[in-house]
N, C-alpha and C positions, 0 to 999 in steps of 0.2 A: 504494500500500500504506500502511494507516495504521503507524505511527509508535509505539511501543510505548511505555509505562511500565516500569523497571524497580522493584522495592518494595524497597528492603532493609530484612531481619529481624531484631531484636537477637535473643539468644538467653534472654535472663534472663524465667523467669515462661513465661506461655502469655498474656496479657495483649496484645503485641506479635504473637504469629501471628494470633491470633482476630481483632482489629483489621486486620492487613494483607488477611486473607479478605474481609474485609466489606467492606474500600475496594474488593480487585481485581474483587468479584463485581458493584459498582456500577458502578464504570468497564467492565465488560465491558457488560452492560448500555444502555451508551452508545455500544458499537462500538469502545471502545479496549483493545487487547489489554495483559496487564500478567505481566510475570512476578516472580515473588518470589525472591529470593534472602537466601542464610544460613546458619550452622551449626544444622541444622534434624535433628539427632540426637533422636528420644525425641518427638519429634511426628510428628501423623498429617495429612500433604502431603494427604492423597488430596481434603480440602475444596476444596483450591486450584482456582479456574475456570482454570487457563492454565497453562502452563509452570512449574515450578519448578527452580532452581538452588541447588544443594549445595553448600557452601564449605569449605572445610577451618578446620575449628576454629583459632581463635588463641589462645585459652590456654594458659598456657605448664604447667600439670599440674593432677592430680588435684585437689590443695588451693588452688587459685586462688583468691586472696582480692580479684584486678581490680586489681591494682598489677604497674606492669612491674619496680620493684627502680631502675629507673635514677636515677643522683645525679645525671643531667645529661638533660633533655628541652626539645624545642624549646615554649615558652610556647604553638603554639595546638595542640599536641595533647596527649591523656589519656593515651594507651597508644601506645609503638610500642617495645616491647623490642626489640634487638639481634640476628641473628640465629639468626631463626626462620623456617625454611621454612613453617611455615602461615600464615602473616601474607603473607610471599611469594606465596604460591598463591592465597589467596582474593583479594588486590589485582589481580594478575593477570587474575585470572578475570571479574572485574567490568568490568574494563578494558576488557577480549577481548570480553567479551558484548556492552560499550558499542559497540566499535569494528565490530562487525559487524550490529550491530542499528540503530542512530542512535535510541536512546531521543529521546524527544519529553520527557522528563521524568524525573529520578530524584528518587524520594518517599525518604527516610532515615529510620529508625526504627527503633532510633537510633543515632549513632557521629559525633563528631566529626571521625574522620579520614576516612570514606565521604563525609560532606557535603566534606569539601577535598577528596578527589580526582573529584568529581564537579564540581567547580570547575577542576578539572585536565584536567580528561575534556571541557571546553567542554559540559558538561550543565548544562541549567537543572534547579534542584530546588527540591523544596518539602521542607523536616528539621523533623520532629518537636521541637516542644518541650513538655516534660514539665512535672509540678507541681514545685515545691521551689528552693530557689536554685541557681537555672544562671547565674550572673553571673561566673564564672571566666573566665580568657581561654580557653580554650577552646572553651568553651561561646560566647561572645561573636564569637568569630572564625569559628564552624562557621555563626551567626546569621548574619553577616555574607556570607558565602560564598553562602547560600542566595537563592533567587528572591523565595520565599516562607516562614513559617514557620506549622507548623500545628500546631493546641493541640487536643488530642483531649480536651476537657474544655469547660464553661462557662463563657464568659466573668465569670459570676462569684461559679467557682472559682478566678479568679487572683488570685496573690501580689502583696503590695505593695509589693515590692521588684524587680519586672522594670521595667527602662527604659524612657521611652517609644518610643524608634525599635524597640526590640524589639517594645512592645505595634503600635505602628504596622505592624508588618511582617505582624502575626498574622493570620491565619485561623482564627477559633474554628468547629472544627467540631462543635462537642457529642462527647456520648456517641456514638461510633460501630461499636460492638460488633454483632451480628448481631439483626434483629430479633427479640422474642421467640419461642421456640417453643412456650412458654405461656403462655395469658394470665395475667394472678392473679386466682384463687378468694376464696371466702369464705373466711377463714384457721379453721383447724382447729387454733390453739391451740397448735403447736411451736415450738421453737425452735431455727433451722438454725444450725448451726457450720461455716465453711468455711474450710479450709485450702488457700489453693493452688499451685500449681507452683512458684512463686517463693522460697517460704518455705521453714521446715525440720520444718514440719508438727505435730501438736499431742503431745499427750504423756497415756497412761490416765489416770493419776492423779488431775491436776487435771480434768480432764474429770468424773472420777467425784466429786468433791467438787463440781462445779458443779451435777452432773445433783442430788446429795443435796440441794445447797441451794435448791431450787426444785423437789421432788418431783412437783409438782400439775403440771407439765410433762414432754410428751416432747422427748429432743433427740435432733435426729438431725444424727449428723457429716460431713462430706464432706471427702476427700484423707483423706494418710496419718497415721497415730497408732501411735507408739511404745509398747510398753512390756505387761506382762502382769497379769492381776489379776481378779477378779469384775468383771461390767458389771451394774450394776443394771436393773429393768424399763425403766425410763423410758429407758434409753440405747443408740440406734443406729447403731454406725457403719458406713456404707455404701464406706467408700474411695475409691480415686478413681473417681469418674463421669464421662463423655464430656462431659455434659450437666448440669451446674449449674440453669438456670433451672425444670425443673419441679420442682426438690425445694423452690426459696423460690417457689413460688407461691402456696402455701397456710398462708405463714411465718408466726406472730403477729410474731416477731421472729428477724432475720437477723444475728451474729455474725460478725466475720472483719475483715481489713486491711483498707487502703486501696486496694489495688490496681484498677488501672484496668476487669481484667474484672470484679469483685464490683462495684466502685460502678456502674459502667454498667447489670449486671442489677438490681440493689437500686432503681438510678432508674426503671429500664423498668416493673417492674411495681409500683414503688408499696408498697417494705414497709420498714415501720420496720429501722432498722439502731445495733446496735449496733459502733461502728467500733474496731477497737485494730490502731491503726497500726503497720506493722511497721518496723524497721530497713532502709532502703534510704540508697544513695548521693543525696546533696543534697538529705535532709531528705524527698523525694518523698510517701513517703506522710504524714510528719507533715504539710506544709502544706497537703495535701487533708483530711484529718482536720480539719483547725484550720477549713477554708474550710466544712465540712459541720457543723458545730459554731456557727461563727458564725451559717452561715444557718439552725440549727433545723431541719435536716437530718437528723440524728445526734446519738447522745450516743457520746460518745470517751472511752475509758480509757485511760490509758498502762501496755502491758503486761499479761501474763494476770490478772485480779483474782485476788486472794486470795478463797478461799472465803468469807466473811462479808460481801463486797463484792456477791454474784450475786442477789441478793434485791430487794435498792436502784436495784441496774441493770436489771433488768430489768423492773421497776416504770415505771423514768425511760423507758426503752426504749418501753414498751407505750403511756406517754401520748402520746408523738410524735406532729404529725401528720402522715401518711403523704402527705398532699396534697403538702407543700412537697418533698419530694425528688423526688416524679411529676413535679413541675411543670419539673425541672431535664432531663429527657429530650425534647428534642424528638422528635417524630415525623419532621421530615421532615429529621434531620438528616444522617444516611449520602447521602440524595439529596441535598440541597444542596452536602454535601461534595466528590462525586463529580463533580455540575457546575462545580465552581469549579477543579477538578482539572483536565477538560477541556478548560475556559476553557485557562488556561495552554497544555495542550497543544498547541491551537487556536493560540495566541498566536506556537507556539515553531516554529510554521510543519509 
């Protein structure tokens, strides 16, 4: 019987499911069965090629701002607040599944303390490392822990402050998001705005002052937008969509974070991007922003511009050449990834 993969899912963003789909539909593909596990509330499982596993949330409430509150934590973990039964449960469970399954592999993506106790579990793993400065000890110890570490970006997208035995350790798998479901068209002159799952989504207002200051444009918006007022002609917003990629296929220009699923589709099919990098933990999406930026990838604004700003942007935007960001998507990257996944597998007997 082969020897399973288990995937674990962080819960922040849709950015981390979409990814994990696309690694487990590879590796099945291959003959290695994989199942996902995670607090997987408010997503739609049903993509999943194989088994998924439900975890009892460990946030400690509603207004969980990712801090456990302790004045005293052990230096190589992030989070492990005091008793909490959901933190109990889902260790548990993971444990349980190991122990009855003999995973060939635990893939982490991502948590600190999953990659150590999959250290604990005598699991070989491969843990996700992200953009932004992760040189904390915990970060460093979870690196450490791992078999392998795998960069779900370009190698060079990376930061000039990761170590070498970390760079040594890496596996750059590219963009590994799902391949397109559109190809991209001759652009028909709009400009997409996308807000997504991770974020706290856009807000009328400023929307309708950006749609005014570029009238000779339609925008059409994607995810959620607050707030009540006149929409002018030019301005569509569509909410949340299943499906991102064919509404920028046809983008003159594409608007929105840094986030790992927008920049993956924006490389796929080749369209100019306007980036404003959102607020995440260790810098994440500024140092992709900064990396898209340097390589003439991207023009990057810090923060929603001011109306009088949308004009100038989107000008800089439109000259871009859309080649250099194409160029950052491999083709054959999800395959490569998935055989080096294997490999391992293969390795761990």
């Amino acid at each position: 019987m082969t020897r399973p993969v288990g995937y674990y899912v962080h819960h922040q963003g849709a950015g981390h499911w979409q990814r994990a789909v696309a690694v487990a539909r590879a590796l099945e593909t291959l003959g290695r069965p994989c199942t996902l596990m995670g607090t997987l509330a408010g997503l739609d499982t049903a993509a999943a090629p194989g088994p998924v596993l439900d975890l009892p949330d460990d946030r400690l409430d509603a207004g969980f701002d990712g801090r456990d509150g302790a004045a005293e934590r052990p230096e190589c973990l992030h989070y492990a607040p005091l008793g909490h039964p959901g933190i109990r449960a889902r260790m548990g469970r993971i444990a349980a599944w190991a122990a009855q399954h003999d995973p060939a592999l635990m893939i982490v993506d991502v948590s600190a303390e999953v990659a150590l106790l999959a250290r604990l579990l005598s699991v070989p793993s491969l843990v996700v490392r992200l953009s932004g400065t992760r040189t904390d000890r915990p970060h460093l110890e979870a690196f450490r822990a791992a078999s392998r570490l795998l960069a779900p970006f370009p190698e060079a997208l990376d930061g000039g402050a990761v170590p070498d035995w970390v760079r040594a350790k890496t596996l750059y798998g590219g963009f590994l998001g799902t391949a397109p479901a559109t190809a991209a068209t001759d652009e028909d002159g709009r400009i997409v705005v996308v807000f997504g799952r991770g974020g706290e989504g856009g807000a009328l207002g400023p929307l309708v002052q950006a749609a005014a200051a570029v009238p000779g444009r339609d925008w059409h918006v994607l995810g959620p937008v607050s707030g009540t007022g006149a929409i002018p002609a030019n301005l569509h917003l569509h909410g949340w969509v299943a499906e991102v990629r064919p509404h920028l296929a046809s983008a003159a220009l594409v608007v929105g974070g840094a986030g790992d699923g927008l920049v993956t589709a924006v490389a796929a099919l080749g369209r100019r991007f306007l980036c404003l990098p959102e607020p995440r933990a260790y810098a994440e999406q500024e140092a992709k922003a900064d990396a898209l930026e340097r390589l003439g990838a991207a023009i990057v604004h810090r923060g929603w511009p001011d109306a009088p700003a949308w004009p100038g942007l989107v000008a800089r935007g439109l000259a871009l050449d859309p080649g250099i960001v194409r160029s950052l998507a491999e083709p054959d990257a999800l395959a490569r990834t998935a055989a080096a996944i294997e490999a391992m597998c293969r390795e761990a007997g």
